[in-house]
C-alpha positions in Angstrom: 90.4 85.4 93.4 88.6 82.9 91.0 87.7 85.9 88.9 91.1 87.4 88.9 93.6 85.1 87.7 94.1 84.6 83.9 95.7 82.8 81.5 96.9 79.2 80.4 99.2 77.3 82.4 101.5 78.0 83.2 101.7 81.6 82.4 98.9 82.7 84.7 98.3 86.6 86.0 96.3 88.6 88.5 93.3 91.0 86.8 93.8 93.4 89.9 90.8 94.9 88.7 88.6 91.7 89.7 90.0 91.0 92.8 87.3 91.1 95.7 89.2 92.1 99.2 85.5 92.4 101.1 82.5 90.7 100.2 78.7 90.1 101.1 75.5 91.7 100.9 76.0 95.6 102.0 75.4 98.4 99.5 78.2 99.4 98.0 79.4 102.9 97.3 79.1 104.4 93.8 81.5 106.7 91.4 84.4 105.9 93.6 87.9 107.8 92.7 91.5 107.9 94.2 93.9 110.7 94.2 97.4 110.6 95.3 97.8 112.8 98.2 100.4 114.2 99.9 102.0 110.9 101.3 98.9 109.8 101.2 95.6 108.6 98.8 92.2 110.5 98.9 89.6 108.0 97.7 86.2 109.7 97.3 83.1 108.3 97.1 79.1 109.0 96.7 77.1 109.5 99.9 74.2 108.1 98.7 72.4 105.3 99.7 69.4 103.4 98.7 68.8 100.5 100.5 71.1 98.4 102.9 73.4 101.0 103.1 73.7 103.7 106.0 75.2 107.4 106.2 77.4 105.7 109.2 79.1 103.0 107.4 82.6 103.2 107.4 84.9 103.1 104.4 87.7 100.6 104.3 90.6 101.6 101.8 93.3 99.2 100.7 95.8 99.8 99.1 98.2 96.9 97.6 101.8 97.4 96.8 102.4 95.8 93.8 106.3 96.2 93.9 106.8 95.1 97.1 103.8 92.5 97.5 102.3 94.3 100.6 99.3 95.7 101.4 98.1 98.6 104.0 94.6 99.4 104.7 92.1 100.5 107.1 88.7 99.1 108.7 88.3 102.1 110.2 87.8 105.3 107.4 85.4 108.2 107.6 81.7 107.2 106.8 79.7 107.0 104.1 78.1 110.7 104.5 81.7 111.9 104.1 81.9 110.8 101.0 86.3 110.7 101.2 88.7 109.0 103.3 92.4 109.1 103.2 94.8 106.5 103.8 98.3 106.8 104.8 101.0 106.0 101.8 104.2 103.9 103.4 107.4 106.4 102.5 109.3 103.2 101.0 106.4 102.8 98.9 107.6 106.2 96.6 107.3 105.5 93.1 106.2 102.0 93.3 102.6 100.9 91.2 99.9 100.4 93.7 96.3 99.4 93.0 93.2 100.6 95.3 90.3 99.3 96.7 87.8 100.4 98.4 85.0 98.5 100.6 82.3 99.1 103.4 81.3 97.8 106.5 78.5 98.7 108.7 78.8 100.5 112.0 78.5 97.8 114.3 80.9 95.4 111.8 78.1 93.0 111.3 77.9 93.6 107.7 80.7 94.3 104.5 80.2 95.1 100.7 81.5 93.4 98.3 84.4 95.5 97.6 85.4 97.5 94.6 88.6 98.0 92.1 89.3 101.9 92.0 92.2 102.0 90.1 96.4 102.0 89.8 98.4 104.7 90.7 102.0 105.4 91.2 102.4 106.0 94.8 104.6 109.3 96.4 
């Protein structure tokens, strides 16, 4: 959070974009996208890896509810070698802003990357 909140006192803000919800030494994905979806968002994400990360690493989507001040998420999406994961939109949560993240975490859940901003999107 040190990163992500701006301004003077007392007017400060939140810089969604450099908010870390995961973080340590895993490879991270690359050219990471959302798409609203159905109910729903489709982040998508490279496959590749080149060095800590694995093609069974799981992807673990967030997505915070700016609106209402809630969050859902998932330690549990398809992995890496997918390359796309969906994660359930709340129905109240039509029309409201929401900003996504998207982070990793090894197969056995000894390991997480630090955790990347993927965008804002108006939620259906």
């Amino acid at each position: 959070m040190k990163n992500a909140i701006s301004g003077v006192y007392p007017n400060y803000s939140l810089d969604f974009s450099n908010i870390l919800v995961s973080r340590d030494t895993l490879e991270m994905a690359k050219n990471s996208s959302v798409v609203v979806d159905s109910g729903s968002m489709l982040v998508k994400t490279s496959p590749d890896t080149t060095s800590s990360g694995k093609p069974t690493d799981l992807m673990m989507p967030l997505i915070y509810n700016i609106d209402k001040g809630e969050a859902v998420f998932s330690t549990a999406g398809e992995t890496r070698i997918v390359g796309e994961t969906k994660l359930a939109t709340p129905a109240d949560c039509a029309g409201d802003t929401v900003e996504v993240y998207l982070g990793m975490i090894s197969e056995d859940g000894t390991q997480v990357a630090n955790s990347i901003y993927v965008g804002k999107l108006n939620a259906q």
